[in-house]
N, C-alpha and C positions, 0 to 999 in steps of 0.2 A: 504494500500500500504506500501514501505518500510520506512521506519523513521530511520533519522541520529539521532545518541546519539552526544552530544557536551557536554563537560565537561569545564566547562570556568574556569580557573585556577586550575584544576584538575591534581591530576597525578593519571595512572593506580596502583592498588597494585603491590606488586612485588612481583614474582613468584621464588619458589626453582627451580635452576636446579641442574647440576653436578655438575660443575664449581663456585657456590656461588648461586647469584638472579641475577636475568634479571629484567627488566621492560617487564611489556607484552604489548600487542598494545594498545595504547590509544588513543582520542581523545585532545588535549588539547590548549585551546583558540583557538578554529576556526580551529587547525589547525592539520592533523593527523598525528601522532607521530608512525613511524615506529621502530623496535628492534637495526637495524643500527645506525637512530637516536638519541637513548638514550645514555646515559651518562655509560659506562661498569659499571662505580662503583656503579651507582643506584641512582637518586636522592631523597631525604627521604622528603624536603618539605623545603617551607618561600625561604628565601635566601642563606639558608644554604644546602650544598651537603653534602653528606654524602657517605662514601667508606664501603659497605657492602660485609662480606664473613662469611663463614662459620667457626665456630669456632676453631681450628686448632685439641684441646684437646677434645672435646667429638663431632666434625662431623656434629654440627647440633641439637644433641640428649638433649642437654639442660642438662644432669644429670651427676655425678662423676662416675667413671669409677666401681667403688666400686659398687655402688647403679644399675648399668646396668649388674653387675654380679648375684643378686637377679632374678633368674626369676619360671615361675608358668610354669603350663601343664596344657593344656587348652582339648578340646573336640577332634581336630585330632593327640593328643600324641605325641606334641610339644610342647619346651620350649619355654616361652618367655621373656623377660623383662619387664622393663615400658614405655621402648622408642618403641619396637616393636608394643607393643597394642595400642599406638597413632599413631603409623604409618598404622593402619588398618582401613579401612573404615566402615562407621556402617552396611553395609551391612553385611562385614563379621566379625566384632565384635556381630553380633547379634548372628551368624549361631557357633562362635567359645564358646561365653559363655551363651549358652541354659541352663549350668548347674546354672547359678547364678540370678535367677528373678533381685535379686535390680540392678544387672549392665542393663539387655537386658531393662528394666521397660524403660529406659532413652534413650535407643539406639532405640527402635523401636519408640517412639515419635519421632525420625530424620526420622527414615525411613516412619512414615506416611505424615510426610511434606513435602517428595520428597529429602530428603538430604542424602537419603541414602551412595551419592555415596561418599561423603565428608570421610575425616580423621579426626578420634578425635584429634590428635593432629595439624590440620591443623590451623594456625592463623589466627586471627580475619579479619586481614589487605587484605588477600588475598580474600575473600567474596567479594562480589555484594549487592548491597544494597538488593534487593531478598531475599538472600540468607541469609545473616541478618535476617532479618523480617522474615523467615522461621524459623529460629535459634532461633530467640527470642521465638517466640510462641510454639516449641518443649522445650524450656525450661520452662516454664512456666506451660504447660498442665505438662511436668513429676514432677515438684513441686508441680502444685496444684492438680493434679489426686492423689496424692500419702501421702498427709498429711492428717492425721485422721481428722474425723467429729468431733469437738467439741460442736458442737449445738445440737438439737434434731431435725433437720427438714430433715425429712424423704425425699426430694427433691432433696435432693442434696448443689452443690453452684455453682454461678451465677458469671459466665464467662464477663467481659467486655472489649470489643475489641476496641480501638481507630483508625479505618481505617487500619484494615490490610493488605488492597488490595494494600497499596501504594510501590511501587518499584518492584510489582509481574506483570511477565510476565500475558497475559490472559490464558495463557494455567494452568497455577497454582491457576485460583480461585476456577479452579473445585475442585482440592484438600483441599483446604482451607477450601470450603461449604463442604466438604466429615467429614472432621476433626468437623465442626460446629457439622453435624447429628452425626457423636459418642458421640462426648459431650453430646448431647439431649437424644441418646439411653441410655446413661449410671446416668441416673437422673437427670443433671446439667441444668441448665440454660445458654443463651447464651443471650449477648447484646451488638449491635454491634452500633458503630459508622461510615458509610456508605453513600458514594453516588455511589457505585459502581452498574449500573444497573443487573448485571447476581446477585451479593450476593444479592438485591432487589427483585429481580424475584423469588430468591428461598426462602424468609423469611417467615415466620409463622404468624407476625403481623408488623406492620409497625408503629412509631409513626414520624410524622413530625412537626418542628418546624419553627416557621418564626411568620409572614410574611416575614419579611428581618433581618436586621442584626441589633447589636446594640440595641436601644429605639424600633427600630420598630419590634425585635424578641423576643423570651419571652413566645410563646403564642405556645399552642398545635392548629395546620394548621391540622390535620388530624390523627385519628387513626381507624386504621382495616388491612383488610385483604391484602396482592397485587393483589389480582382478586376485589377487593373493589375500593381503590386507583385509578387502573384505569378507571374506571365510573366517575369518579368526575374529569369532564372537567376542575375546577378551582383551581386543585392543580394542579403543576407545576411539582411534583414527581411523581403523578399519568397520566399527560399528556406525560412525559419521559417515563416514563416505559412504556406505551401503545405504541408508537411510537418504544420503543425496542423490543418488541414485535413483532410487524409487519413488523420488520427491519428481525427478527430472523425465520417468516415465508415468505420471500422475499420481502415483499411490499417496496413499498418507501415512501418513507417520506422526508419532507421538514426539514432540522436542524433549522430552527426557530422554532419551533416545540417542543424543548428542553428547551425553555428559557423562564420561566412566572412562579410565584408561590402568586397567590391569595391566602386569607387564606380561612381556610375551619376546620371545629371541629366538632368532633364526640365525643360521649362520647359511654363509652365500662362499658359496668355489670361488677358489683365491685361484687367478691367470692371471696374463700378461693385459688385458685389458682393463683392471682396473687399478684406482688407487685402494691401499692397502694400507689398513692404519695399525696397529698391535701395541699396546699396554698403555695406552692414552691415559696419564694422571691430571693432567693442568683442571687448575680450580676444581670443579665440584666431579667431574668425569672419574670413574672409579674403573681402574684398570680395563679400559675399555676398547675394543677392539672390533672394526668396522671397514668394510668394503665398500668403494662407491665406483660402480663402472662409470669410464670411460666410454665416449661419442655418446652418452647418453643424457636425458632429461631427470636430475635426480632431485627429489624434495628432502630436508628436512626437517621434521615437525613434533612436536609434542609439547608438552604446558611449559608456558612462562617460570625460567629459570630451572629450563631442565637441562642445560649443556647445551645447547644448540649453537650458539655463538659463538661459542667456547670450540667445538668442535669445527665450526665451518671456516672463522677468521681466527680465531687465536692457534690451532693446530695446521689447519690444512693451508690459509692462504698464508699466513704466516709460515711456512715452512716452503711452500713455494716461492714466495720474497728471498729468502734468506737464502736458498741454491739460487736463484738468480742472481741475488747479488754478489755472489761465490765466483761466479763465471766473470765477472767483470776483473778490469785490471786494478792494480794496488791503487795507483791514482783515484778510479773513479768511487772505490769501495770508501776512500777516505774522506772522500765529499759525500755519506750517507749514514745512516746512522745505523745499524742495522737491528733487528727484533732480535731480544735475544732468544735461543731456542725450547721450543716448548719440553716440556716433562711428558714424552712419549720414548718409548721402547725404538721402535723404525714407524716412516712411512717412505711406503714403497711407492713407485710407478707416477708420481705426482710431477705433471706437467708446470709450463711457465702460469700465473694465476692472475687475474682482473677482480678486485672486490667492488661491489657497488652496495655500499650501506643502506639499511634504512631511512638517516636520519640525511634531511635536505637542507642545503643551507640556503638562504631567503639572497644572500648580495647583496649590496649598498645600493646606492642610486648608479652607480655607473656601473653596476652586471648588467646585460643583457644576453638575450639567447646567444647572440654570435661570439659576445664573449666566452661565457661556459662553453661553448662546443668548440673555441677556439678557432673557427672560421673567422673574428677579425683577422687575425695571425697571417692568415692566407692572403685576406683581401689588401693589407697593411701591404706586402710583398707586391701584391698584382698591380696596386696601383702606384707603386714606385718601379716596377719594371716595365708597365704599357701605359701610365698615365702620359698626357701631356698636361706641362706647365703654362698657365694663360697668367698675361699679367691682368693682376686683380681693377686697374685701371683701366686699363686701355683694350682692355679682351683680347689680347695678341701672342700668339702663342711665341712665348720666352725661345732663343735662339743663341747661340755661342756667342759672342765680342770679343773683337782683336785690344791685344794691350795697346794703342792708339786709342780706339771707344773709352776705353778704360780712363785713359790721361783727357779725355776730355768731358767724359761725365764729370771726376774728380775736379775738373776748373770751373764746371757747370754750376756745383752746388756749392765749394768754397771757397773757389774765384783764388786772388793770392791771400789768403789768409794764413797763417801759422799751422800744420795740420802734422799728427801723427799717424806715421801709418804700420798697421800691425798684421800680421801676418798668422790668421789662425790654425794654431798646432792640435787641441781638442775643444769639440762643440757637445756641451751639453752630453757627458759622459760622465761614469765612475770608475773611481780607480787613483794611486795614488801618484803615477804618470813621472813618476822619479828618473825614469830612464831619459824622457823628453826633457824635463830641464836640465839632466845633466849633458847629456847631447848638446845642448843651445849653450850651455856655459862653456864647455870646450869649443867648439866653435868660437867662441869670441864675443859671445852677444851678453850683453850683462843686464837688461830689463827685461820684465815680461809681465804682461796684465793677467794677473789669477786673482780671477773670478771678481772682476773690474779695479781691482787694485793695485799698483805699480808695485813690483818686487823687483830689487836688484839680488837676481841669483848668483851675481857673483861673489858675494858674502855668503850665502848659506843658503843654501836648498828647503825650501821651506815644507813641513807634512801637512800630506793634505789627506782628509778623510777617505776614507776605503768606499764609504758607501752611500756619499751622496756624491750629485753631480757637480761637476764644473767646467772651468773653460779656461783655455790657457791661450793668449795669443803675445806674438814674440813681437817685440817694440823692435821694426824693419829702421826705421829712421825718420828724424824733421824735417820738414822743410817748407818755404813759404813761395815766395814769389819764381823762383829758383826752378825753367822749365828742367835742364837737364839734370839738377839733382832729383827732381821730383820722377823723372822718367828711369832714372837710376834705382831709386829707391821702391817704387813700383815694382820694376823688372824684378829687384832682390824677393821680394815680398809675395808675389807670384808665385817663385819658386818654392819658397817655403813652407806656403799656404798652399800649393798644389792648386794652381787657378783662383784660389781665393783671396783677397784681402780686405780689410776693415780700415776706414779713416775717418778719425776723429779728431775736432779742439782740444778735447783734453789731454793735457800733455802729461809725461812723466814727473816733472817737477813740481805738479799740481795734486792737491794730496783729496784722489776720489777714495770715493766706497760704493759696491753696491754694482750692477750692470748699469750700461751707460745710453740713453734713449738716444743721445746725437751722434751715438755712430752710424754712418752708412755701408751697407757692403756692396762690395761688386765683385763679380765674376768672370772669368771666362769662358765658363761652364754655360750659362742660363742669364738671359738676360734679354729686356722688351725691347726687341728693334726700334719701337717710338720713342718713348720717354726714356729709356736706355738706364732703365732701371734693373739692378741684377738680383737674383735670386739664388738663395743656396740650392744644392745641389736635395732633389727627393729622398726623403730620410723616411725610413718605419715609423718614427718617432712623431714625427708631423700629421700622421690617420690614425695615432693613438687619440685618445681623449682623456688617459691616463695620464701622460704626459703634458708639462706647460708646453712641450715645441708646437704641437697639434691642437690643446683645448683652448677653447674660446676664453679669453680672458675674463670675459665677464662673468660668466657660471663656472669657469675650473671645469668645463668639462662636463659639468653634468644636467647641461638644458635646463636648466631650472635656477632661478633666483628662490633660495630660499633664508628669509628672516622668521625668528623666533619671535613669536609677542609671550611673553608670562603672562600670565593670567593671575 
């Protein structure tokens, strides 16, 4: 029959419209929260409100106006941007880039979770818990279907699932079990953690654990078949299932019926086909010992706090991690932290492992689908290797300049004034780049603006944080009215900077702080035949919105202006 959703201190996500976000209709403590009722500015959560709108400067789109002039040509002989492509759903992100396997590889994992209809760029917040757990496991399958085999086992690797069915309507397990049998067609392994009876009905083998929870769990209650399970009157998952069963070919059944789980153990022929567990102590599991085939669909299930988790991620995928990380080299092993290993006798025949938990994480304002599936990643890459560059002025698509262009831009903007020009060494990077200024100090060069501030490195090298970013550019030389010094100093500058350099008024002698807004750069790279303005060279960084190179300055990135009122 119908079922009321009640969210006890919940608020609905909030939905884009025209005009900024609306609340959409929720349920909230008991009570139901119609569009009139909401608060126009949108309340964001705790005690705090919050006034959301759209960002005045880039509309919502998240990106600098520069960075939304960059767009590609896609399959129907359209431009587009990087805000358009997330404004598309993966329906039609699949249908527009046929031509790019690594993008559609990602997209059509949405599209067989049923999430087709969603937008890459649609945020986290606005999802259903569903929808989530949809989300989660399309990203997942396109990460682990998609990462080379480093093992030799010709099987595949073995999928485990923490209750996926939770927060999924019933009309979506069918697809779930659909996504299970590819997995299994395409060599992999599947291991499900499960009381859902339809994913039960359709498993390949069954392991259950109990008797109860706690001291009294620990113990394998049953393994075989689900046409097995149901025979055996005294398991309690096999008396369920029989009962859903007969429920699915109309009979009735009493719901007492459902609730009893005696134990019960079978033991299954140990081959080459499956994994193979023996003396399992970790937490509550009491010397226990378990078989789970291989290329097949396996559940398993019995009452809260009976070993299940314990057996599926703390022995099985954790002991799969831990031989993967084995086979890696010293280096890579030392960047990882490893599990240390579980309180088991042997597990045998255990493939490379993928875990997909139950629990979902919600993301900030700036998750959205393409992020979790990591399809920006791709798209970051696509449109710095097929984008073109337009300048934001004059709509002309950016084109190389010879160092003469160069020497007459720089007279253009400041004419003979007093000018430093600097030659940039790193943009907006981390690391502590010690190599670079000691490079430039041998050489001969003794200034260098880090991180807008004049340093004479030829005193002392100064430390610079591991892990935030900065910028280092090497002070080329002065000069003012002066053409053949200035054409000297250019040439120098050029080289150093690799087609790039920066000039500015502010001189060395002059005691800044902070990045400096009156610098201009120019290039030989990228620059507007018209107004012969130059632009850096296409960075990943700049179709982040993570990033200050790419996010709109005014929202940081995240379409949205939002201030706190206290209340």
């Amino acid at each position: 029959g119908p079922v009321a959703l009640v969210v006890v201190g919940g608020h609905k996500p909030l939905e884009m419209c025209e005009g900024g976000l609306k609340a959409a209709n929720a349920v909230e403590d008991g009570r139901a929260v119609r569009p009139r009722d909401v608060c126009p500015h949108a309340r964001v959560g705790g005690r705090d409100a919050g006034r959301v709108a759209k960002s005045p400067a880039c509309g919502g789109k998240r990106y600098k106006d520069s960075t939304l002039e960059v767009k590609i040509r896609l399959s129907d002989d359209r431009d587009y941007s990087i805000a358009d492509v997330l404004d598309m759903t993966a329906d039609e992100a699949t249908r527009l880039f046929f031509e790019y396997p690594s993008i559609t590889w990602g997209i059509q994992q949405l599209c067989k979770v049923g999430l087709g209809y969603l937008k890459l760029g649609q945020p986290l917040t606005t999802l259903s818990g569903g929808e989530r757990q949809r989300l989660k496991l399309a990203g997942t399958l396109s990460e682990g279907l998609s990462v080379p085999r480093r093992c030799s086992y010709s099987a595949g690797k073995l999928f485990v699932f923490d209750e996926p069915t939770t927060g999924l309507h019933f009309g979506d397990t069918a697809t779930l079990v659909c996504v299970f049998n590819e997995l299994i067609c395409l060599g992999h392994s599947v291991l499900v953690i499960e009381h859902n009876l339809d994913v039960l009905n359709t498993a390949d083998w069954i392991i259950e654990l109990g008797p109860a929870g706690g001291r009294q769990g620990g113990l394998v209650v049953f393994e075989g078949t689900p046409d097995q399970i149901v025979k055996e009157v005294s398991s309690f998952t096999g008396r369920a299932l029989r009962d859903w069963r007969n429920v699915l070919d109309g009979q009735e059944v009493s719901r007492e019926s459902f609730f009893n789980f005696p134990p019960m153990k079978l033991s299954a022929p140990e081959d080459n086909t499956r994994i193979v567990i023996q003396g399992a102590r970790e937490h509550n599991l009491k010397n226990l010992s378990v078989t789970i085939p291989r290329d097949k669909f396996t559940v398993v299930t019995g009452p809260s706090g009976s070993g299940k988790s314990t057996l599926a991620f703390d022995l099985v995928f954790a002991e799969g991690q831990r031989r993967y990380l084995e086979s890696l080299n010293a280096y890579a092993r030392s960047m990882v932290q490893p599990a240390p290993a579980p309180e088991v006798d042997s597990i045998r025949g255990i493939p490379p492992t993928v875990a997909i938990e139950q629990r979902t994480s919600r993301g900030g304002l700036r998750s959205t689908v393409g992020t979790t599936t990591e399809l920006l990643h791709f798209l970051r890459l696509l449109f710095v290797k097929l984008g073109t560059q337009y300048c934001p002025d004059c709509g002309i698509p950016a084109s190389p300049q010879s160092h003469d262009d160069i020497i007459k831009a720089i007279r253009r903007d400041f004419g003979s004034d007093q000018i430093a020009v600097l030659a940039p060494i790193v943009r907006r990077q981390k690391g502590i780049f010690r190599a670079e200024m000691e490079a430039a100090a041998v050489a001969g060069h003794r200034i260098m603006r880090i991180d807008g501030a004049y340093i004479d490195i030829s005193l002392k090298i100064p430390s610079l944080a591991r892990y935030s970013e900065h910028e280092l550019e090497l002070a080329v030389g002065i000069c003012g009215a002066d053409e053949q010094a200035l054409e000297k100093i250019v040439a120098a500058a050029l080289l150093h900077g690799h087609g790039r350099l920066l000039v500015t008024r502010s001189l060395p002698d002059e005691p800044t702080t902070g990045l400096l807004e009156q610098d201009v750069f120019y290039s030989t790279l990228a620059a507007c035949p018209s107004c012969l303005k130059s632009f850096p060279a296409l960075d990943p960084k700049l179709f982040s919105y993570n990033s200050s190179a790419g996010a709109c300055p005014k929202c940081s990135g995240y379409g949205l202006i939002l201030s706190l009122i206290h209340i």
